[in-house]
mmCIF file of the N, C-alpha and C atoms, coordinates in Angstrom:
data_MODEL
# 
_entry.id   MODEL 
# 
loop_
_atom_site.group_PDB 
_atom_site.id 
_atom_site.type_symbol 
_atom_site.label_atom_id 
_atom_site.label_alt_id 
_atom_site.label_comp_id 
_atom_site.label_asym_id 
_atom_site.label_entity_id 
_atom_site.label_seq_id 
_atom_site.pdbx_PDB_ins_code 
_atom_site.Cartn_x 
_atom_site.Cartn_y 
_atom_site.Cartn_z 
_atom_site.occupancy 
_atom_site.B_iso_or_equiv 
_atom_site.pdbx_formal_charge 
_atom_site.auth_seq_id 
_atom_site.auth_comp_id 
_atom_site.auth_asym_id 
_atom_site.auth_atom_id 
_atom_site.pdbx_PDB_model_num 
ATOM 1   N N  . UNK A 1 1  ? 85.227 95.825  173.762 1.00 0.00 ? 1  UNK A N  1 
ATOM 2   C CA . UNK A 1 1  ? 85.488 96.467  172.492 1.00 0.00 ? 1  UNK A CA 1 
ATOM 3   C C  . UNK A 1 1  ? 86.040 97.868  172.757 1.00 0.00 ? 1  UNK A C  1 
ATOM 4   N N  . UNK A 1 2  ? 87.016 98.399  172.200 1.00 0.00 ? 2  UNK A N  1 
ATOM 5   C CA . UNK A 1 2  ? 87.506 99.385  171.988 1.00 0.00 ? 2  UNK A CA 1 
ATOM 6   C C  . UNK A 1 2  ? 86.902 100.510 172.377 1.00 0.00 ? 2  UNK A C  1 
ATOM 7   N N  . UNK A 1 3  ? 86.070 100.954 171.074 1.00 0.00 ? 3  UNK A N  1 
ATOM 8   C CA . UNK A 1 3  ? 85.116 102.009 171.187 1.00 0.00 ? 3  UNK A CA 1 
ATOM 9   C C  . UNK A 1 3  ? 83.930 102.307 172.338 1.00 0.00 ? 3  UNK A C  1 
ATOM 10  N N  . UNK A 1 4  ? 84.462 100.897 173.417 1.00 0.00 ? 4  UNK A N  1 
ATOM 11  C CA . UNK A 1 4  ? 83.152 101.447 174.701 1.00 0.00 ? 4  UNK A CA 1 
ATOM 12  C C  . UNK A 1 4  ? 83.682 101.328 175.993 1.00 0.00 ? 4  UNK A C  1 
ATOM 13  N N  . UNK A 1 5  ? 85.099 101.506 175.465 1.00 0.00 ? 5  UNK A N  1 
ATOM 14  C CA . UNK A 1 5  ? 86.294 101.333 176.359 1.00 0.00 ? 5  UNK A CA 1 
ATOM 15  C C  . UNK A 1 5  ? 85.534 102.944 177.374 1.00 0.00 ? 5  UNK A C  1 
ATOM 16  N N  . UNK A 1 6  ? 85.406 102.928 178.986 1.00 0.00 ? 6  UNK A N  1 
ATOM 17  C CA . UNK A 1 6  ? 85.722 103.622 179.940 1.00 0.00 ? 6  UNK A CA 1 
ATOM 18  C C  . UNK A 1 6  ? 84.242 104.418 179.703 1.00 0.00 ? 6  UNK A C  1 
ATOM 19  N N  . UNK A 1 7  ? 83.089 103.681 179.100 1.00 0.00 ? 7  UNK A N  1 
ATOM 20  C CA . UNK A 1 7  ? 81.848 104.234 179.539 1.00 0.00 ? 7  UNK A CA 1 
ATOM 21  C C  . UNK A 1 7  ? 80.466 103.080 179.913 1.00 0.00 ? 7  UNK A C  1 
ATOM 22  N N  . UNK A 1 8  ? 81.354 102.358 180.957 1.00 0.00 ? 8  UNK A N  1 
ATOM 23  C CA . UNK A 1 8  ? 80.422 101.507 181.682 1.00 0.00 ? 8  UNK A CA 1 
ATOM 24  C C  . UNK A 1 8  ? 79.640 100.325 181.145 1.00 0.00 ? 8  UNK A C  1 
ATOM 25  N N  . UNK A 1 9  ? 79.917 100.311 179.792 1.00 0.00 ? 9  UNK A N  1 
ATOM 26  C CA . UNK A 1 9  ? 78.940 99.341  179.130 1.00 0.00 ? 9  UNK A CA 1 
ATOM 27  C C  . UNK A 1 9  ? 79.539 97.659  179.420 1.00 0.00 ? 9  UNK A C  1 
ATOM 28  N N  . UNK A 1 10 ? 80.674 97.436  179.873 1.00 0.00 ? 10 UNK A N  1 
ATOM 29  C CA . UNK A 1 10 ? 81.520 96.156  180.230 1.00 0.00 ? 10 UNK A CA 1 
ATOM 30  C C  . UNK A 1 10 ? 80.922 96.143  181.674 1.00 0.00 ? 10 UNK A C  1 
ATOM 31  N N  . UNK A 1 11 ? 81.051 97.294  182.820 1.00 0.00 ? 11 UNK A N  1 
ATOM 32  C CA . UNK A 1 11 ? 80.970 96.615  183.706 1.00 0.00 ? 11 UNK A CA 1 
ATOM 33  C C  . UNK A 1 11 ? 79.321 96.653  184.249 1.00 0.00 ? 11 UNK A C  1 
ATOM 34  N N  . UNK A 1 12 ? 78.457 97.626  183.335 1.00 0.00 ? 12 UNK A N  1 
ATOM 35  C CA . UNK A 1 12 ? 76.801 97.482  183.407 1.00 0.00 ? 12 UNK A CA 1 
ATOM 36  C C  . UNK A 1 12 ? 76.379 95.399  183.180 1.00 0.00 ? 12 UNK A C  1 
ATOM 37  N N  . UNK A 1 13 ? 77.104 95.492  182.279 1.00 0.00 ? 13 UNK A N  1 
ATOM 38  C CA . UNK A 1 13 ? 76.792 93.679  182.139 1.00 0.00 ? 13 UNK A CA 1 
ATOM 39  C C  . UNK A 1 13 ? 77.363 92.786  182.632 1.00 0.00 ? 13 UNK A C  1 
ATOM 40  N N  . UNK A 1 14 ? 78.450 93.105  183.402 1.00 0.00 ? 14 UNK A N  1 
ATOM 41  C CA . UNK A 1 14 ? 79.321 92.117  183.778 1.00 0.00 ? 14 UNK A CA 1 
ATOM 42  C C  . UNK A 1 14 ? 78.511 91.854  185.396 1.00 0.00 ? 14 UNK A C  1 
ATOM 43  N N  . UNK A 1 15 ? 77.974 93.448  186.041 1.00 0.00 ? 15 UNK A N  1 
ATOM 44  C CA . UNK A 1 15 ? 77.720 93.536  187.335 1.00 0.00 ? 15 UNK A CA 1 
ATOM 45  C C  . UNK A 1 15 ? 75.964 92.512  186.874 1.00 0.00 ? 15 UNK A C  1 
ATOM 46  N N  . UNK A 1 16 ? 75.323 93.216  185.768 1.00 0.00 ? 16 UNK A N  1 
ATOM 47  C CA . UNK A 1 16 ? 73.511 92.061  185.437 1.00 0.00 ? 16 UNK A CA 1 
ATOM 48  C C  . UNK A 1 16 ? 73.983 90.692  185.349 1.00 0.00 ? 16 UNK A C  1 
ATOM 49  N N  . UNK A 1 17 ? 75.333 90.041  184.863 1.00 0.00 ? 17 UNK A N  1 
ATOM 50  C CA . UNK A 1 17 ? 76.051 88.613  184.912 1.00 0.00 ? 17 UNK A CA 1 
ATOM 51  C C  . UNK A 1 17 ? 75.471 88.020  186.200 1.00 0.00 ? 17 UNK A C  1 
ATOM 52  N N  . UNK A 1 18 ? 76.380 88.656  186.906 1.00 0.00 ? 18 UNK A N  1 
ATOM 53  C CA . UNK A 1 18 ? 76.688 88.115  188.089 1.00 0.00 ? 18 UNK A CA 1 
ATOM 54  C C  . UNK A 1 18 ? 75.210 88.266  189.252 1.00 0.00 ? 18 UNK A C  1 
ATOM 55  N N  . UNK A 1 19 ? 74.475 89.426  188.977 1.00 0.00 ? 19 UNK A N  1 
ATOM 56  C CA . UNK A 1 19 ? 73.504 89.281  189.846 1.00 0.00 ? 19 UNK A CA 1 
ATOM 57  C C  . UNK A 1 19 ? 72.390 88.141  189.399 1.00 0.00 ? 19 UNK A C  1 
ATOM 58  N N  . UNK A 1 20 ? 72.569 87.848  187.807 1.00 0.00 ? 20 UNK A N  1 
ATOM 59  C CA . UNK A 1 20 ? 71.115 86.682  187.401 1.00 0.00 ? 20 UNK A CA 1 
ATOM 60  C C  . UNK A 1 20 ? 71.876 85.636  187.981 1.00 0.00 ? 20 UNK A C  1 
ATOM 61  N N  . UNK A 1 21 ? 73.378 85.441  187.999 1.00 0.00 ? 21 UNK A N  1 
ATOM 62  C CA . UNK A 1 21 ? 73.806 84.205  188.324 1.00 0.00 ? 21 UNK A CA 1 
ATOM 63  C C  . UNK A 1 21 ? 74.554 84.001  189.793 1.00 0.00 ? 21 UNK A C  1 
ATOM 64  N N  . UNK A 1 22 ? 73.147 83.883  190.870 1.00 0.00 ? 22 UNK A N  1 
ATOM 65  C CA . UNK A 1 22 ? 74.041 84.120  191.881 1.00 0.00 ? 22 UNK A CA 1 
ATOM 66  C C  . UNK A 1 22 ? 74.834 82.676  192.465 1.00 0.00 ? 22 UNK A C  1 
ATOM 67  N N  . UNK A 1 23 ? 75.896 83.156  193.177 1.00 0.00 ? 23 UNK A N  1 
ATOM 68  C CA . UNK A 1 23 ? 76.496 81.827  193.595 1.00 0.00 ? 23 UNK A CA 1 
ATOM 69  C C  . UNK A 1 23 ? 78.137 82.306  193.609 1.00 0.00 ? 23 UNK A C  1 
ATOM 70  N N  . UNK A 1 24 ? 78.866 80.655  193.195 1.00 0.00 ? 24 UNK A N  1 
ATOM 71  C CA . UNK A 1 24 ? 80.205 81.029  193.268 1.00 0.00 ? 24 UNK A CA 1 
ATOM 72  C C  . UNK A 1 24 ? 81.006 81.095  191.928 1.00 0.00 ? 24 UNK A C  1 
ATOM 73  N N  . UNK A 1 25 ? 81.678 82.349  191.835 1.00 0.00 ? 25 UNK A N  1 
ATOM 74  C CA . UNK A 1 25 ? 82.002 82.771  190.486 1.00 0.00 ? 25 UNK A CA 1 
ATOM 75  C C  . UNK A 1 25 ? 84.141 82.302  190.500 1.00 0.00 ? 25 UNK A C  1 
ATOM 76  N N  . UNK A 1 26 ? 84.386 82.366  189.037 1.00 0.00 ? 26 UNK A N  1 
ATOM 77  C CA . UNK A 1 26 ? 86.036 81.830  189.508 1.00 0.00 ? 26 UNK A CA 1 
ATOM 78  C C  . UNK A 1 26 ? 85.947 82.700  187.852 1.00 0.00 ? 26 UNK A C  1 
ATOM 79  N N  . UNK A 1 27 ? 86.960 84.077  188.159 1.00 0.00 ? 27 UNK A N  1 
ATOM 80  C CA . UNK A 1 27 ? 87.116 84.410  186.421 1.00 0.00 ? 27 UNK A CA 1 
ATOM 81  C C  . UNK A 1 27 ? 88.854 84.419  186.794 1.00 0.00 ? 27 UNK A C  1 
ATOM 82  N N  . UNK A 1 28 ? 89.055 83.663  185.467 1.00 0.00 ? 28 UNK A N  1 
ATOM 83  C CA . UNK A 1 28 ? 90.708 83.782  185.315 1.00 0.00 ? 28 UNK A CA 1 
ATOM 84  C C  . UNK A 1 28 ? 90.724 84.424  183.977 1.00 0.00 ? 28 UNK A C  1 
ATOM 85  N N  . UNK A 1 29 ? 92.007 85.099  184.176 1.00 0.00 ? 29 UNK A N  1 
ATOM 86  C CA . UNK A 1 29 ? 92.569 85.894  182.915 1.00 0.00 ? 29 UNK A CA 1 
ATOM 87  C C  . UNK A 1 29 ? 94.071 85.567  182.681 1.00 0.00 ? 29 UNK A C  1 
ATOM 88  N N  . UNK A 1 30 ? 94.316 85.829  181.430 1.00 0.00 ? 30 UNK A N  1 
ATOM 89  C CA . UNK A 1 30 ? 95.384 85.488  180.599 1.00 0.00 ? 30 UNK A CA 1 
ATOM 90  C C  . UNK A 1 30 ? 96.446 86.473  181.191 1.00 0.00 ? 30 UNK A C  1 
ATOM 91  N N  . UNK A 1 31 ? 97.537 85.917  181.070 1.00 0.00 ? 31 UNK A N  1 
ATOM 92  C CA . UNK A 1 31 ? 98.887 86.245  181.782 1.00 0.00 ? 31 UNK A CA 1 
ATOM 93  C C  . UNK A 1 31 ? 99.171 87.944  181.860 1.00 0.00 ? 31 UNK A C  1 
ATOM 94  N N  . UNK A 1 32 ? 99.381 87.947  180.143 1.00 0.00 ? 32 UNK A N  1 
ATOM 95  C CA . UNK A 1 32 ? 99.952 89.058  179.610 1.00 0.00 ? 32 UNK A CA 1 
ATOM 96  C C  . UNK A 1 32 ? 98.559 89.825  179.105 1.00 0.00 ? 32 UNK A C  1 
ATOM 97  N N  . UNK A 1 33 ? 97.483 89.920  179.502 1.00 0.00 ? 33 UNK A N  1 
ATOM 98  C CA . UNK A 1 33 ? 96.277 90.756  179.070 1.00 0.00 ? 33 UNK A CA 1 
ATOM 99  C C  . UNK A 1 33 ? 95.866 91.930  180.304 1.00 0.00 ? 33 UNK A C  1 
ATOM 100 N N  . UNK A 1 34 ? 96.947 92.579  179.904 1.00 0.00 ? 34 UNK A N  1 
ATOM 101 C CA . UNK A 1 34 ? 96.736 93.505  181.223 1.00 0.00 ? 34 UNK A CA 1 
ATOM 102 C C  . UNK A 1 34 ? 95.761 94.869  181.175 1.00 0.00 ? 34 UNK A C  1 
ATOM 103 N N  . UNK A 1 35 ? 95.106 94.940  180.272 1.00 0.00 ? 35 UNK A N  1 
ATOM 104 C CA . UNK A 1 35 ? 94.013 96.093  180.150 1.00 0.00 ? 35 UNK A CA 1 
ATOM 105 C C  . UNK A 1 35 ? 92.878 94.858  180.826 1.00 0.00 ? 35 UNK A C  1 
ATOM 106 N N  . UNK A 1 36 ? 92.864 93.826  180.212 1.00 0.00 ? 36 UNK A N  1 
ATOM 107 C CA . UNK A 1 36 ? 91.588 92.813  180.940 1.00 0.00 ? 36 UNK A CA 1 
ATOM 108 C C  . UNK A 1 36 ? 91.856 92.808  182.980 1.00 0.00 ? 36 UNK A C  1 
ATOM 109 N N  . UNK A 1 37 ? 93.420 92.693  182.731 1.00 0.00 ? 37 UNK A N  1 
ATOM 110 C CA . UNK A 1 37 ? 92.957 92.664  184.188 1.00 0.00 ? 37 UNK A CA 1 
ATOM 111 C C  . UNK A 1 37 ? 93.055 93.524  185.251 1.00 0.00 ? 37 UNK A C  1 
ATOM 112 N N  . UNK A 1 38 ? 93.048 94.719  184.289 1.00 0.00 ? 38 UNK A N  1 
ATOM 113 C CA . UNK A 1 38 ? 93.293 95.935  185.656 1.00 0.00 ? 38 UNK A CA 1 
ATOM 114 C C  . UNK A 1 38 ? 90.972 96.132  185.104 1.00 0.00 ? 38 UNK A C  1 
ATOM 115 N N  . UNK A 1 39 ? 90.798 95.867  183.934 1.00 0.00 ? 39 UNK A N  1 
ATOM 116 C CA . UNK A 1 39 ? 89.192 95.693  184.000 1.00 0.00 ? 39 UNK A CA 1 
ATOM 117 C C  . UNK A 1 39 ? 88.376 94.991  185.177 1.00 0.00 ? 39 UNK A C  1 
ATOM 118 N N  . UNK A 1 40 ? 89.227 93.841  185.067 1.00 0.00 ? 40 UNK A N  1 
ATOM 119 C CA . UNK A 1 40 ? 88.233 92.663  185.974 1.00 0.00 ? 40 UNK A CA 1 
ATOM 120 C C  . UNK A 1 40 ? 88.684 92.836  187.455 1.00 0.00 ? 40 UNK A C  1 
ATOM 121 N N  . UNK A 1 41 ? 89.806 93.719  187.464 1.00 0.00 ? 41 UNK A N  1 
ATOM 122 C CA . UNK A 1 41 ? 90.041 93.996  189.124 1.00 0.00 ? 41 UNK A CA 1 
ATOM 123 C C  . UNK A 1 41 ? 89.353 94.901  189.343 1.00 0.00 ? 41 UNK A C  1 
ATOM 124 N N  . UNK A 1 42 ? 89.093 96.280  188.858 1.00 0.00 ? 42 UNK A N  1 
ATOM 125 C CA . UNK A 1 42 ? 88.239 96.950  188.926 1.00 0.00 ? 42 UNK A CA 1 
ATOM 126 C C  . UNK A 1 42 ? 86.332 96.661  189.353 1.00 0.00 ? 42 UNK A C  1 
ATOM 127 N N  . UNK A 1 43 ? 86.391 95.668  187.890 1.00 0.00 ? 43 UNK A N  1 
ATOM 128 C CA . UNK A 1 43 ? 84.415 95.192  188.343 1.00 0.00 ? 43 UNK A CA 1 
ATOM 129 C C  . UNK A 1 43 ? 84.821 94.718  189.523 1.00 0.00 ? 43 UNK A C  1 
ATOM 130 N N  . UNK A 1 44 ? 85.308 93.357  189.427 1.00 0.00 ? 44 UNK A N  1 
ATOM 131 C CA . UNK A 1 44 ? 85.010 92.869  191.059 1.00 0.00 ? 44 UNK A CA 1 
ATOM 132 C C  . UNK A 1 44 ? 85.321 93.206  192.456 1.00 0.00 ? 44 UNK A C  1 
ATOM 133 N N  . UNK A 1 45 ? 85.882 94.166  192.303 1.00 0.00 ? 45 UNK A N  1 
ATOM 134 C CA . UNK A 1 45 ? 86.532 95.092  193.773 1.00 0.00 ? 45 UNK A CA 1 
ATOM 135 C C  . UNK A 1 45 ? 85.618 95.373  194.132 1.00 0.00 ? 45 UNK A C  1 
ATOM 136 N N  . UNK A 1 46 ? 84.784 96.126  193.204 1.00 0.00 ? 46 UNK A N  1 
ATOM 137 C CA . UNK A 1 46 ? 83.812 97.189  193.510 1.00 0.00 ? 46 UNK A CA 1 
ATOM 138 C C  . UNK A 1 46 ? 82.423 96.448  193.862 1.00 0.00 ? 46 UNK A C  1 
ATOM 139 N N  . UNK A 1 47 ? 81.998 95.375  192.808 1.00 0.00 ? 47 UNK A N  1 
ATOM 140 C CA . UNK A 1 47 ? 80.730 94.309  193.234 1.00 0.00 ? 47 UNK A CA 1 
ATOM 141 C C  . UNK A 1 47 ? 81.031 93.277  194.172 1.00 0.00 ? 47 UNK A C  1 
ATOM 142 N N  . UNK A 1 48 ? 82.168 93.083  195.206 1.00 0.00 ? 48 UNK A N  1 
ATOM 143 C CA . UNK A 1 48 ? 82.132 92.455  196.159 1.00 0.00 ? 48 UNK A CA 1 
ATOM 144 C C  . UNK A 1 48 ? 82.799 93.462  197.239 1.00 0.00 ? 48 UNK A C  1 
ATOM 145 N N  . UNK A 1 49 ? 82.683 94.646  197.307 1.00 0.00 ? 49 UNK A N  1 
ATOM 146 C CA . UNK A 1 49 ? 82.911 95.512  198.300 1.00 0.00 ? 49 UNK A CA 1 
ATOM 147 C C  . UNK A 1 49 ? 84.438 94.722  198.633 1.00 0.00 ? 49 UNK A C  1 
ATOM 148 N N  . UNK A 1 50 ? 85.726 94.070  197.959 1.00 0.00 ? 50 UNK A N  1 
ATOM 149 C CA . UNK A 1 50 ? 86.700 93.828  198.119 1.00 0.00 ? 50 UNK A CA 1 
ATOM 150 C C  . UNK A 1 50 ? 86.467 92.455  199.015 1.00 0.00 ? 50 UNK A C  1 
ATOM 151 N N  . UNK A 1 51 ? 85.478 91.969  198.948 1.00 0.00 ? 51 UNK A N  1 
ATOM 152 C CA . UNK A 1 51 ? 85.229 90.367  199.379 1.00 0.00 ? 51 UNK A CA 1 
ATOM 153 C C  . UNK A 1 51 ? 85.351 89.425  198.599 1.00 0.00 ? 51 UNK A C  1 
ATOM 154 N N  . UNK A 1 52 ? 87.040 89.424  198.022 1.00 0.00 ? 52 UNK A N  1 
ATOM 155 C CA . UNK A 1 52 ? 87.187 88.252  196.461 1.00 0.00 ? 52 UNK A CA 1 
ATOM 156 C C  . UNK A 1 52 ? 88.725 87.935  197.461 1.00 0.00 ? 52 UNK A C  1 
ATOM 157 N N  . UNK A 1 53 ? 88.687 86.545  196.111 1.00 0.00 ? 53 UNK A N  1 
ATOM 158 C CA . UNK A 1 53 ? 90.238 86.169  196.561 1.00 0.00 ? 53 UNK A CA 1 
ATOM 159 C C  . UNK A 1 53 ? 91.130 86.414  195.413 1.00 0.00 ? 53 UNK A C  1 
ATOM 160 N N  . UNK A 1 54 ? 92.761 86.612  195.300 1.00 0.00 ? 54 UNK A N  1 
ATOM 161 C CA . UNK A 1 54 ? 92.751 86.501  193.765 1.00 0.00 ? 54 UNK A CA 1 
ATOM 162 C C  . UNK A 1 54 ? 93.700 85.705  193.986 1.00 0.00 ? 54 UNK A C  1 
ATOM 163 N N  . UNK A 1 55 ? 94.478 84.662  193.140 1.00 0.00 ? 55 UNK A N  1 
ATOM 164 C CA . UNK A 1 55 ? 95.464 83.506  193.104 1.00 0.00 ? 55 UNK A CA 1 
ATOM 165 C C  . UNK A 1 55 ? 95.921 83.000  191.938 1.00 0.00 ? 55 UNK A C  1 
ATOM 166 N N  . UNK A 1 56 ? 96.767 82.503  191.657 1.00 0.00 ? 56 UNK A N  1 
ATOM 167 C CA . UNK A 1 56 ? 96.877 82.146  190.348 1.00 0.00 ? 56 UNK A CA 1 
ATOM 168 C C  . UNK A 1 56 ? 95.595 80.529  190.014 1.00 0.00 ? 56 UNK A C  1 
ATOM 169 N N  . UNK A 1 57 ? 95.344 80.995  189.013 1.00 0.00 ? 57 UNK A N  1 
ATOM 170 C CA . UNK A 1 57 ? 94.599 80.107  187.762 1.00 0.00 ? 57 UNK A CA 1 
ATOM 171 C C  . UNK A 1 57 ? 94.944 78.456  188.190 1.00 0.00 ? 57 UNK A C  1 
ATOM 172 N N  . UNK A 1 58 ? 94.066 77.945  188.110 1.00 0.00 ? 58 UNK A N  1 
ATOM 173 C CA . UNK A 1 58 ? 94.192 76.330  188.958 1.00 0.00 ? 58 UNK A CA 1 
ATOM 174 C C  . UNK A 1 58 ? 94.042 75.227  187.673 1.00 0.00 ? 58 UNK A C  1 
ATOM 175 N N  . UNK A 1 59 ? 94.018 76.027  186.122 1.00 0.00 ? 59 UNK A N  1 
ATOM 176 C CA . UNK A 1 59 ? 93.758 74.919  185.130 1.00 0.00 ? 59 UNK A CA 1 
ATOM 177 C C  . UNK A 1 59 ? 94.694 75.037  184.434 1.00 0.00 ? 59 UNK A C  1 
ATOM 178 N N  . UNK A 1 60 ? 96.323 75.214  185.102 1.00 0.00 ? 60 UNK A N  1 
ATOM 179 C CA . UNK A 1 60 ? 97.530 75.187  184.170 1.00 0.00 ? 60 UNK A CA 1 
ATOM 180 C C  . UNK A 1 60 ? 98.253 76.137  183.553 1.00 0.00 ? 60 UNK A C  1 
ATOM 181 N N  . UNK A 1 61 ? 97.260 77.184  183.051 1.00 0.00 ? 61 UNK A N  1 
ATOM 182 C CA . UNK A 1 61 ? 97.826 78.071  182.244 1.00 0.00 ? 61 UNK A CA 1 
ATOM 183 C C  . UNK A 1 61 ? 98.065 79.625  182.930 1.00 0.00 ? 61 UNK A C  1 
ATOM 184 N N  . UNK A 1 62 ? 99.290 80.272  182.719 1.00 0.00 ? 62 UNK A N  1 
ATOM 185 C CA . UNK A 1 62 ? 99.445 81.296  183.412 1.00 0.00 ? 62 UNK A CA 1 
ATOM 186 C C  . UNK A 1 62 ? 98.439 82.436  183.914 1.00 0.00 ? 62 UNK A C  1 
ATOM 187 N N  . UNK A 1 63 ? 98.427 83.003  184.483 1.00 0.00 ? 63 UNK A N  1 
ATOM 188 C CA . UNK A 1 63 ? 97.700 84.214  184.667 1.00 0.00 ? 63 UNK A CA 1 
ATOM 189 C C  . UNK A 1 63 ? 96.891 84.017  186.055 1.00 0.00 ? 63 UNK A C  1 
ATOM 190 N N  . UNK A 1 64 ? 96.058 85.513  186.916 1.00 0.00 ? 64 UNK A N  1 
ATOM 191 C CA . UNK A 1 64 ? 95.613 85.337  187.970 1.00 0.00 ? 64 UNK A CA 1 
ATOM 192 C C  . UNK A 1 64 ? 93.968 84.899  187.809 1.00 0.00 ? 64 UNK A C  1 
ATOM 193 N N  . UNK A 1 65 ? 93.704 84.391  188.568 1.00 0.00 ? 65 UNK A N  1 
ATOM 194 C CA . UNK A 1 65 ? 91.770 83.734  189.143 1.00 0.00 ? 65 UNK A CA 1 
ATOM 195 C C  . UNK A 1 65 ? 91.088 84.605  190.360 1.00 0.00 ? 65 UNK A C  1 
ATOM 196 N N  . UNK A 1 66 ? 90.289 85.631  189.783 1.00 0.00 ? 66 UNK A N  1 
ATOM 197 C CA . UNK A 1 66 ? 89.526 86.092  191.066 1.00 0.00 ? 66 UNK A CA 1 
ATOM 198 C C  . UNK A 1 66 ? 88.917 84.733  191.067 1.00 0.00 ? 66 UNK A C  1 
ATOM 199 N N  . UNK A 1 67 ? 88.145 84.730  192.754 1.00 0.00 ? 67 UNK A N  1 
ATOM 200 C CA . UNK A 1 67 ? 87.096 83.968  193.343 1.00 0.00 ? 67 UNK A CA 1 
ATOM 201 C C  . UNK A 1 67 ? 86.288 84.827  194.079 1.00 0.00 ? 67 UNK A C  1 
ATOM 202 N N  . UNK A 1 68 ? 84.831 84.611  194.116 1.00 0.00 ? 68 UNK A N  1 
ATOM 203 C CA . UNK A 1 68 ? 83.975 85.430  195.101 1.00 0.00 ? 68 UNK A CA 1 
ATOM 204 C C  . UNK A 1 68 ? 82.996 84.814  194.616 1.00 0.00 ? 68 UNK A C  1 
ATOM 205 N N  . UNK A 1 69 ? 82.171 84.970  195.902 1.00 0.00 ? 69 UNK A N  1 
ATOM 206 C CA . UNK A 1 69 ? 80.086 84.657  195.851 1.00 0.00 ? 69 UNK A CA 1 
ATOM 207 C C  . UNK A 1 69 ? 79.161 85.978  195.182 1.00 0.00 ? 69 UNK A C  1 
ATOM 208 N N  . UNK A 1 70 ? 78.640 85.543  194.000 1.00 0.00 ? 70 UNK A N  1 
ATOM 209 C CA . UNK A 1 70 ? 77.425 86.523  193.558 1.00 0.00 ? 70 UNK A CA 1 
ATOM 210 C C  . UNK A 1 70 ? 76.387 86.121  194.582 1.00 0.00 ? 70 UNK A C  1 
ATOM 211 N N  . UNK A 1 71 ? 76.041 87.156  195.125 1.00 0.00 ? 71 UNK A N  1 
ATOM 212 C CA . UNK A 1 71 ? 74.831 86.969  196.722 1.00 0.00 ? 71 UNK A CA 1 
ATOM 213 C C  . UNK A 1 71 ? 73.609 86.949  195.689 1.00 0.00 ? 71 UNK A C  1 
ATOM 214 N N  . UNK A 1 72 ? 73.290 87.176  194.811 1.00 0.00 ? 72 UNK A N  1 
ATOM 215 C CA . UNK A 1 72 ? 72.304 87.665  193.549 1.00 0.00 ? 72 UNK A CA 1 
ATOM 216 C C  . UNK A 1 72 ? 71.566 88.806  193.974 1.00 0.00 ? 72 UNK A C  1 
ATOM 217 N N  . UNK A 1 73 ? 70.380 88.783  193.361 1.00 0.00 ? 73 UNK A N  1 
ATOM 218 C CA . UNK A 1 73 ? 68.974 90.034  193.236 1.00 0.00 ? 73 UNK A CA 1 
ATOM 219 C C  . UNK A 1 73 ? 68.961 89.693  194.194 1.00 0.00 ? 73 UNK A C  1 
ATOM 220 N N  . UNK A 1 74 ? 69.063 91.607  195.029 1.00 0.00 ? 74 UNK A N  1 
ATOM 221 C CA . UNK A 1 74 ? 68.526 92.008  195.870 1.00 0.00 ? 74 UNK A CA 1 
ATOM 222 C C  . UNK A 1 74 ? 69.174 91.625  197.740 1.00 0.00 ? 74 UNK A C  1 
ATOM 223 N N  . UNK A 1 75 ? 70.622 91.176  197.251 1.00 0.00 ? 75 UNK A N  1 
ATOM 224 C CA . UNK A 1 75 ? 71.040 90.269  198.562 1.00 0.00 ? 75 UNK A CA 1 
ATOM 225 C C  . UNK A 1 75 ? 72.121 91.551  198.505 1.00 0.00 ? 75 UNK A C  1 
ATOM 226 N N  . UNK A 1 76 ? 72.119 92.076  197.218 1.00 0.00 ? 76 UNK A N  1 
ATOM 227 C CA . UNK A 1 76 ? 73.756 93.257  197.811 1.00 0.00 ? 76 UNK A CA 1 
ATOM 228 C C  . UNK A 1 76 ? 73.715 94.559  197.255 1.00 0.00 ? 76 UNK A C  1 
ATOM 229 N N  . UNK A 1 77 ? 72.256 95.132  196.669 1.00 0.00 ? 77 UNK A N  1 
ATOM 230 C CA . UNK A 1 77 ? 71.905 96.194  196.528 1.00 0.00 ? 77 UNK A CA 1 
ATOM 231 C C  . UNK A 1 77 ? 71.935 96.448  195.168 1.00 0.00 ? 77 UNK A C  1 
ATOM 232 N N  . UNK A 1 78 ? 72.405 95.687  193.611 1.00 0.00 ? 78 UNK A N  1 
ATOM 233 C CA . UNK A 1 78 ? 72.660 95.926  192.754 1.00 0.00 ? 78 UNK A CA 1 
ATOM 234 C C  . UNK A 1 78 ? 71.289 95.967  191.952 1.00 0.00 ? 78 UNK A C  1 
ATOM 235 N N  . UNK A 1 79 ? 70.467 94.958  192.177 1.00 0.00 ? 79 UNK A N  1 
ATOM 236 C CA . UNK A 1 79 ? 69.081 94.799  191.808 1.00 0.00 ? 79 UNK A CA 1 
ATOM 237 C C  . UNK A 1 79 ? 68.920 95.375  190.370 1.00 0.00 ? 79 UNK A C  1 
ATOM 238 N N  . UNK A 1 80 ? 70.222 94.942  189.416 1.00 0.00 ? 80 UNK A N  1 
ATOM 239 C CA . UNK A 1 80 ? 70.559 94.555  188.289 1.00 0.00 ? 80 UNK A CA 1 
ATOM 240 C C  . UNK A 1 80 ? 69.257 93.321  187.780 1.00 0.00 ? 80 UNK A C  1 
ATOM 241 N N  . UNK A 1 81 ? 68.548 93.323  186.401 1.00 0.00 ? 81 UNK A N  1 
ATOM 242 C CA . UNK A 1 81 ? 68.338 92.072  185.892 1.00 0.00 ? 81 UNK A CA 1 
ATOM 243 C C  . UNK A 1 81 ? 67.688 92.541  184.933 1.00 0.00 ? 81 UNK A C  1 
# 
């Protein structure tokens, strides 16, 4: 949302996401949504210390697919939950 644009509240939940759900994560984004994906390059750079892949989207429709492992609670220091 707009109004919580650039004070952490997207990537506070996005980083508690990924630590309740640990394992293997695949987020794709839409072609032309480029505030989403300079967002989602940002979270996941930073919560996989740059241990992601990125590629294009494998279900047809344009745009790029990070890939990376959520290690969960307590495996990568976030101890988010």
């Amino acid at each position: 949302m707009r109004g919580y644009r650039r004070h952490s509240v997207g990537n506070t939940a996005v980083t508690a996401l990924f630590d309740l759900y640990p394992g293997r994560w695949q987020v794709p984004q839409m072609d032309g949504n480029l505030p989403a994906q300079a967002f989602w390059s940002r979270v996941i750079e930073s919560y996989t210390g740059g241990r992601f892949e990125r590629g294009p989207r494998t279900d047809g429709h344009p745009g790029p697919m990070y890939s990376f492992t959520a290690p969960g609670v307590g495996d990568n220091g976030h101890g988010c939950v």
